[in-house]
KOLLOVEX-532736 format. One record per residue (C-alpha): x, y, z; residue in three letters. Coordinates in Angstrom, 3 decimals, decimal comma. Layout:
BEGIN
X	Y	Z	ALA
...
END
This chain:
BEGIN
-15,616	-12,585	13,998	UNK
-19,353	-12,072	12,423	UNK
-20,543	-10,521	9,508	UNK
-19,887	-7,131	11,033	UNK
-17,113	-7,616	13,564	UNK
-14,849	-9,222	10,085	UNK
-14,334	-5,669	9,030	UNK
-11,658	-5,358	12,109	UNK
-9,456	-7,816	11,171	UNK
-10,212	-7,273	7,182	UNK
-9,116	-3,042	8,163	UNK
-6,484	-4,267	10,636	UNK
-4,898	-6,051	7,551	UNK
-5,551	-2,996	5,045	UNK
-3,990	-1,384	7,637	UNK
-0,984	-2,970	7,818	UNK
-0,718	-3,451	3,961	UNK
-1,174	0,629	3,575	UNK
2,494	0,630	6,039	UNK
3,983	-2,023	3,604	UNK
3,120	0,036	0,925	UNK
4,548	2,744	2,157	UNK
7,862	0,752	2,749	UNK
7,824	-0,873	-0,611	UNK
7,205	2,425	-2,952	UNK
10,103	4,209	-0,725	UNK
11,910	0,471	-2,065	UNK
10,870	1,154	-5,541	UNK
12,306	4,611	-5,530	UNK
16,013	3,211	-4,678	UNK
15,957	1,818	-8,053	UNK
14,724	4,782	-9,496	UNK
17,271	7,243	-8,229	UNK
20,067	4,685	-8,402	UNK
19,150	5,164	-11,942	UNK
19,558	8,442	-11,686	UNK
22,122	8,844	-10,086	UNK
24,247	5,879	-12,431	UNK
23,382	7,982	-15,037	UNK
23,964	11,862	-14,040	UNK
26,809	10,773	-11,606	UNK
24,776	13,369	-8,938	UNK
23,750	11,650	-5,854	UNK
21,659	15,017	-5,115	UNK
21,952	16,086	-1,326	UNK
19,617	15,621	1,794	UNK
17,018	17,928	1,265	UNK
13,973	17,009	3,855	UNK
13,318	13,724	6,357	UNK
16,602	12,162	5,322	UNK
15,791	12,110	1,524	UNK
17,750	13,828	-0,759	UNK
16,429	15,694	-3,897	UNK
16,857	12,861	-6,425	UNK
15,440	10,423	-3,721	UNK
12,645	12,289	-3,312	UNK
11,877	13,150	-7,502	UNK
12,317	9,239	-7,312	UNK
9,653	8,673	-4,917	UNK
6,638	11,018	-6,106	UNK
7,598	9,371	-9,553	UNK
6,679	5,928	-8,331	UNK
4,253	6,393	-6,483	UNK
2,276	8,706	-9,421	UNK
3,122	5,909	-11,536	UNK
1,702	3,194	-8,738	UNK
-1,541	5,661	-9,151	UNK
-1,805	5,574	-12,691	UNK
-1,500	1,636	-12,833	UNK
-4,379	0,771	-10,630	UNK
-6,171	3,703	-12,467	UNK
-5,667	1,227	-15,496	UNK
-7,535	-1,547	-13,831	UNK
-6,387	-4,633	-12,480	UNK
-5,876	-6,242	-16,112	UNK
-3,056	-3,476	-16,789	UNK
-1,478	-4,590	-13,236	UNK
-1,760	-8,172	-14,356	UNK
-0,375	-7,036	-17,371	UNK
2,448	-5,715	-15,424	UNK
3,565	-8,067	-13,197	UNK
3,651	-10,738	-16,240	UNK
6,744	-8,513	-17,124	UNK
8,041	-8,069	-14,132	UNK
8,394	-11,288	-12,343	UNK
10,480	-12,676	-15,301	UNK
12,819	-9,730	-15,509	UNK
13,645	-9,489	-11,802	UNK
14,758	-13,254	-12,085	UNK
16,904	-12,402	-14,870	UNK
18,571	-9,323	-12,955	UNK
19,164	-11,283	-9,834	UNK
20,445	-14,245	-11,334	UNK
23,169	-11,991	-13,356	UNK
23,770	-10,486	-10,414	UNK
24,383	-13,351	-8,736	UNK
27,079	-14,626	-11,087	UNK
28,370	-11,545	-11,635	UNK
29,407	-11,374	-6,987	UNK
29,894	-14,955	-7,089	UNK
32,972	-14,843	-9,979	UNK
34,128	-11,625	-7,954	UNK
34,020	-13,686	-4,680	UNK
35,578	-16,617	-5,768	UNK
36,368	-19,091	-3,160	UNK
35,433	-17,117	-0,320	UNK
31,769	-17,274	-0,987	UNK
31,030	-20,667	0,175	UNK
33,072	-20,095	3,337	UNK
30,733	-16,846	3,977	UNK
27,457	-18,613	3,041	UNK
28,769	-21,360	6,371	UNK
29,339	-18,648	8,290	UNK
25,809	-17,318	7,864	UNK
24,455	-21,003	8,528	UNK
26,661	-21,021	11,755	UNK
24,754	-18,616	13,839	UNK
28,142	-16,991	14,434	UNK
28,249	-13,209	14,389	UNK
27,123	-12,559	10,674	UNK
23,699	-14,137	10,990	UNK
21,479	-10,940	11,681	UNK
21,628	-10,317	15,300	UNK
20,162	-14,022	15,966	UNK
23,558	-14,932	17,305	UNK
22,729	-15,839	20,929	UNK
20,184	-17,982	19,860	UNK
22,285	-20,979	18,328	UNK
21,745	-21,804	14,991	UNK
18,269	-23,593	15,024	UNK
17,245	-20,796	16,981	UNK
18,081	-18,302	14,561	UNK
16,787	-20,393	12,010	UNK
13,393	-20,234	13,866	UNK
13,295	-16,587	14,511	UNK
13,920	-16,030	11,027	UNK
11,426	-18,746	9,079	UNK
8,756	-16,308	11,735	UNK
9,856	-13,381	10,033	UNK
9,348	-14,601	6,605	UNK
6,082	-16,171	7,499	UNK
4,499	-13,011	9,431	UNK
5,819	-11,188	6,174	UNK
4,167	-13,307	3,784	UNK
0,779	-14,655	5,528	UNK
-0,722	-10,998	5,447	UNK
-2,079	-12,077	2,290	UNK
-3,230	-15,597	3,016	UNK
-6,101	-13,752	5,251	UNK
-7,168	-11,879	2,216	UNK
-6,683	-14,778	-0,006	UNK
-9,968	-14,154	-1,523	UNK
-9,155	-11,071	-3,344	UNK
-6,520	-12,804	-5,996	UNK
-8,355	-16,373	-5,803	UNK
-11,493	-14,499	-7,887	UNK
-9,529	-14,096	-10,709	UNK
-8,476	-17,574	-11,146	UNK
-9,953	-20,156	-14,175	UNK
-10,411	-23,182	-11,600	UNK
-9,076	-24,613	-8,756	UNK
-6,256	-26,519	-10,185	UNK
-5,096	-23,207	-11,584	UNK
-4,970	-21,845	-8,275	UNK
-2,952	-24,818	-6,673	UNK
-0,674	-24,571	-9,352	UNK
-0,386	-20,997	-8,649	UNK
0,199	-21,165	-5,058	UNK
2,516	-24,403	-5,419	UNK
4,989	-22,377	-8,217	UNK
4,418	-18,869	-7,480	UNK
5,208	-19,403	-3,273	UNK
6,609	-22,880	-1,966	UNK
8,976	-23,070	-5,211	UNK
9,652	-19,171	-5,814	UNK
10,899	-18,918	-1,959	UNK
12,750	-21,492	-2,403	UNK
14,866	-20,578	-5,391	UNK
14,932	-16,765	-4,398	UNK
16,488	-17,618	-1,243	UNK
19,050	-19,782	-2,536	UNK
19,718	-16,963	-4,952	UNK
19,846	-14,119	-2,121	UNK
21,758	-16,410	-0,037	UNK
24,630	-16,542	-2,452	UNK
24,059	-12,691	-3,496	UNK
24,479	-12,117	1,105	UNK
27,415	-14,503	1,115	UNK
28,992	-12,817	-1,733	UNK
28,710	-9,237	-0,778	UNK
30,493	-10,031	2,847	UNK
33,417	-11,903	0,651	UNK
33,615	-8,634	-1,833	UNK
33,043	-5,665	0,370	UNK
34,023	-6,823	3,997	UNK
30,132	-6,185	4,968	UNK
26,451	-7,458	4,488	UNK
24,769	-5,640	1,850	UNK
20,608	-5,874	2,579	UNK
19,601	-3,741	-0,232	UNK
19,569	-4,964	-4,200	UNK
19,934	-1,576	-5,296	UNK
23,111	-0,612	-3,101	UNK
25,191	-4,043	-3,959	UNK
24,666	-3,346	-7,846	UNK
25,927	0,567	-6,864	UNK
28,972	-1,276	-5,092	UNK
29,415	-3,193	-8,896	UNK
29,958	-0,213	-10,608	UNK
28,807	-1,296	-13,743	UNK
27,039	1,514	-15,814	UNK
25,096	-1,389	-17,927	UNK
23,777	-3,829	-15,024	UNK
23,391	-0,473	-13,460	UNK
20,517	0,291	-16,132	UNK
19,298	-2,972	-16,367	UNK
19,017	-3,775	-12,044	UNK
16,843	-0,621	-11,809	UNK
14,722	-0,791	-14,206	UNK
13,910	-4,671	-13,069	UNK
13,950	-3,692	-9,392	UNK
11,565	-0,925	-10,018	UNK
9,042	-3,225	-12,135	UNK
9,626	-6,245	-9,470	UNK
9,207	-4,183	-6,663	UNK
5,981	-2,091	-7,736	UNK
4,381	-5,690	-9,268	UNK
4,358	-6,925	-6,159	UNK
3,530	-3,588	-4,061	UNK
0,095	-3,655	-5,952	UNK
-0,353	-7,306	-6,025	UNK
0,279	-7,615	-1,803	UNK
-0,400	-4,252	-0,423	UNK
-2,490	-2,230	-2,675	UNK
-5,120	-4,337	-3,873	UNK
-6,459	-5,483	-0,307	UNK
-6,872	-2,082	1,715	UNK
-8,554	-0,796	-1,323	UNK
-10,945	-3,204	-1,499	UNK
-11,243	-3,894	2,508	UNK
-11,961	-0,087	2,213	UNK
-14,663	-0,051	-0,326	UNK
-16,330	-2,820	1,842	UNK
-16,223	-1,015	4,843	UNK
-18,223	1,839	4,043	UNK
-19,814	0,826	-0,227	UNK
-22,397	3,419	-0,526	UNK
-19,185	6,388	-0,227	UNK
-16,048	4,340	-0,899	UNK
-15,561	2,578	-4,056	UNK
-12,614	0,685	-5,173	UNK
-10,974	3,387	-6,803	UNK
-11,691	6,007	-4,150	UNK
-10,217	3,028	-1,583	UNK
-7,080	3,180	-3,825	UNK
-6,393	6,531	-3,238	UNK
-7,071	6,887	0,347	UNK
-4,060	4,057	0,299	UNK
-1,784	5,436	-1,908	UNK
-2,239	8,716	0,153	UNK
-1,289	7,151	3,857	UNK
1,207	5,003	2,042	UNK
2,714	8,114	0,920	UNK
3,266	9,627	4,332	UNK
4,415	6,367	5,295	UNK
7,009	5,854	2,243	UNK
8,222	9,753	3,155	UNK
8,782	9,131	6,617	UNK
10,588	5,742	6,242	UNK
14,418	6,918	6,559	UNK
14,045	9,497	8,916	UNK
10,977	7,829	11,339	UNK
10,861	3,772	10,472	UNK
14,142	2,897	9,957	UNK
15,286	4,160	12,762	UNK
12,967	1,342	14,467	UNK
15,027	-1,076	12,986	UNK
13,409	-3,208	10,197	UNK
13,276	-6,462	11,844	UNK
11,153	-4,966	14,625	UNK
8,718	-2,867	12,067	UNK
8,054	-6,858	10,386	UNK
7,464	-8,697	13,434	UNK
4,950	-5,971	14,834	UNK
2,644	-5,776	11,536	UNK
3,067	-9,547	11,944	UNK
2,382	-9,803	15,299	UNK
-0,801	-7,799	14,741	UNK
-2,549	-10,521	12,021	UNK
-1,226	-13,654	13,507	UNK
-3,805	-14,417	15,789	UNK
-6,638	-13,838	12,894	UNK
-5,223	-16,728	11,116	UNK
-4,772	-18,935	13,891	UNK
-8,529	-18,020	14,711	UNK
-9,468	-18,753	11,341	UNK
-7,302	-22,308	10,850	UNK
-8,675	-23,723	14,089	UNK
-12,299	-21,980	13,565	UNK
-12,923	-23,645	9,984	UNK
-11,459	-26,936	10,447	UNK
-12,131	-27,729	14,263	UNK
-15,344	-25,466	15,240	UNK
-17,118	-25,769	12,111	UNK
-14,990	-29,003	10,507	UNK
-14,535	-27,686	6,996	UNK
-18,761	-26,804	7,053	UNK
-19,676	-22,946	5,946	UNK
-23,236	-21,344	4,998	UNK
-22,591	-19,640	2,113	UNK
-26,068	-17,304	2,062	UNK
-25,463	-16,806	5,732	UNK
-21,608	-15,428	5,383	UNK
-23,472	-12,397	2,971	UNK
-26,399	-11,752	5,068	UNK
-26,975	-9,104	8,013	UNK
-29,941	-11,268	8,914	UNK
-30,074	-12,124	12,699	UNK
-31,211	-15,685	11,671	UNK
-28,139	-15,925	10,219	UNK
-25,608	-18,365	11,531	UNK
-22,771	-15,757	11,664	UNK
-25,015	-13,053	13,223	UNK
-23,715	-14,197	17,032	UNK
-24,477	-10,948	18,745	UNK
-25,491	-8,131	16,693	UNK
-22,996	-9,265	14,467	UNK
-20,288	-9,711	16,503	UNK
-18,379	-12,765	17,593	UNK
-17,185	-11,826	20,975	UNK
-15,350	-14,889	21,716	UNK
-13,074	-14,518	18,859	UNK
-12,776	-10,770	19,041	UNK
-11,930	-11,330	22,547	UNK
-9,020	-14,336	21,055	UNK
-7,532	-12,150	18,746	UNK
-7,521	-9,210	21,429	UNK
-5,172	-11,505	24,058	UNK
-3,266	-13,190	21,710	UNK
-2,404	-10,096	19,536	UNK
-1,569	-7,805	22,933	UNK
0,593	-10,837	23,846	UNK
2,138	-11,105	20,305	UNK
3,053	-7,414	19,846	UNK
4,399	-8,022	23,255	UNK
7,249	-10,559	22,247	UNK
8,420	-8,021	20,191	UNK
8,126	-4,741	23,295	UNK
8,163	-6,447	25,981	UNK
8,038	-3,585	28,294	UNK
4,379	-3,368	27,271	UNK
3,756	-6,860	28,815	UNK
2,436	-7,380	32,439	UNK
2,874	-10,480	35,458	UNK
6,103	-11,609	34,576	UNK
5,756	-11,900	30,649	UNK
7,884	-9,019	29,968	UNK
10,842	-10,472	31,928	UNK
10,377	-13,749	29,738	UNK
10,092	-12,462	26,167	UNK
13,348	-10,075	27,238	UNK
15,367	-13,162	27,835	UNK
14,096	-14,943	25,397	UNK
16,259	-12,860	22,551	UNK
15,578	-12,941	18,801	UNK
13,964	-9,392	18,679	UNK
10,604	-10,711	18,443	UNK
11,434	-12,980	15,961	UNK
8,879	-15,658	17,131	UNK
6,030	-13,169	17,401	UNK
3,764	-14,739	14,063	UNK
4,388	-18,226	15,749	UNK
3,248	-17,172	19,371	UNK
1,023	-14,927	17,975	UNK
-1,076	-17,544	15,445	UNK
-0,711	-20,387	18,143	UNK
-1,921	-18,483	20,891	UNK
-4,730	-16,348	18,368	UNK
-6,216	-20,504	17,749	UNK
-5,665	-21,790	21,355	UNK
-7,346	-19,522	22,940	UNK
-10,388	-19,304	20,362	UNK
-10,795	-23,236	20,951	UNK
-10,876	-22,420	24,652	UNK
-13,839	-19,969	24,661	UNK
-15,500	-21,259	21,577	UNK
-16,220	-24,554	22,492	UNK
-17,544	-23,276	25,585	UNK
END
């Protein structure tokens, strides 16, 4: 993109971190005033943008207490999330048990059904089960490779580069594996139970009724949930921030301007957002950084085959190899530009022109597919100007 023109895609992705958190401090909060409301038996009543009164003392409580962490410093967040990915393991594995003995038998028939691409699999049922099974590995992709394009900001506090592998080969490729098989059972086990798919943690351990895993869920889905809120979403539009304009925004003064739009996003989220539908609010925020890592991928290891300046990525020199044109790298602005408009368009169509809208209608999945089109598209069409 350039030395200059990276601070699009670097605010595009603070951007769409400062909506996540917004969504996951409004996530926190359920555990908060389930808390509540396990405890005081008062559910409170709507008050203002959908929210009731205990929902909403929940939510200005998290996200003050979001506030004060990073006011800590990032060792009191590291601190924090030592405690809280342990405890969130414990709380879903008890959980899990605890629907599976309720279930019985008539969990392992559910957890087929999901597999089946029948009518319990999400609204991917017209697609066939691979299908769904592709629109659905895009979702949790576009969800989680927002942070590989800031990768930088967690890799800096790492020992060595074995520590890091380690990291990313236990912390992602074998935590998604084992949380999914866990949520899997938790999905299948709350059809068998309750007659319906339960998405949120806090509502199935509400549908429990047990006063004691009551206590113990929300004060694990709380810590779990704000861990990795500051972790994914916090920690890079604060920074991207305090890089886009140093000599006014520091990193604190970054963390504030986030916690403040992710607070009018977090407020909004039951009255505005949901009302979206979640699966479409993922794939668009998805759809928006997709091409940027495509553009990166194929950049690094085809344009420049694995071979960076160092100096020249840090210098507004116009000797400098990443200078292109005043700092800009039209071609690849230009890349992510198609590709993304294209992208968000898989999941609106209507915004699409010469026949694509038509296509991505019929093609179904609600824009499932949009981080796969989107990155594909984001490195093909770099590699076709580029090399130019």
């Amino acid at each position: 993109m350039g030395v200059f023109g990276a601070n699009f895609p670097a605010m595009a992705r603070g951007l769409v971190a400062m909506f996540w958190y917004g969504a996951q401090t409004y996530a926190a909060s359920t555990a908060v005033a389930l808390l509540i409301t396990g405890i005081t038996g008062n559910p409170g009543t709507e008050m203002f943008l959908g929210m009731t009164g205990v929902m909403w003392v929940s939510f200005i409580f998290v996200s003050a207490f979001q506030v004060y962490l990073f006011w800590q410093g990032v060792d009191l967040v590291k601190k924090f999330l030592n405690f809280a990915g342990p405890a969130v393991y414990v709380v879903m594995v008890v959980l899990m048990i605890v629907i599976w003995f309720k279930a019985g038998g008539g969990l392992l028939s559910e957890v087929g059904q999901i597999f089946s691409g029948g009518e319990r699999s999400g609204g991917f049922e017209g697609l066939g089960s691979f299908g769904a099974f592709l629109a659905v590995f895009s979702i949790m992709v576009g969800y989680f490779a927002a942070v590989v394009i800031n990768f930088g900001d967690f890799a800096r506090f790492v020992k060595d580069e074995d520590e890091m592998k380690k990291g990313n080969l236990w912390g992602l490729v074998g935590n998604v594996i084992f949380f999914s098989f866990i949520t899997l059972m938790i999905t299948g086990g709350t059809i068998a139970i309750f007659g319906e798919y339960v998405a949120n943690p806090t509502d199935m351990v509400a549908k429990v009724d047990n006063i004691v895993l009551t206590i113990v869920a929300a004060f694990a889905f709380f810590a779990a949930t704000v861990g990795i809120n500051m972790v994914a979403n916090f920690i890079p539009p604060a920074y991207d921030l305090a890089n886009l304009v140093p000599s006014k925004i520091n990193f604190r003064t970054g963390g504030l301007i986030t916690a403040g739009f992710g607070f009018i996003i977090g407020g909004m989220w039951v009255a505005v957002i949901t009302q979206m539908g979640l699966f479409p609010f993922v794939n668009t925020l998805g759809a928006i950084l997709a091409p940027v890592f495509g553009i990166m991928i194929s950049d690094y290891y085809i344009i420049k085959k694995e071979q960076l300046s160092v100096d020249d990525l840090f210098t507004e020199s116009a000797k400098g190899k990443y200078h292109y044109n005043g700092g800009f790298n039209g071609k690849a602005m230009l890349a992510w530009l198609i590709s993304g408009y294209i992208a968000v368009g898989t999941v609106w169509p209507n915004i699409l022109v010469f026949g694509l809208s038509d296509f991505f209608a019929n093609l179904g999945g609600g824009g499932g597919y949009a981080w796969i089109i989107g990155a594909s598209l984001g490195a093909a069409i770099h590699l076709a100007i580029s090399k130019r």
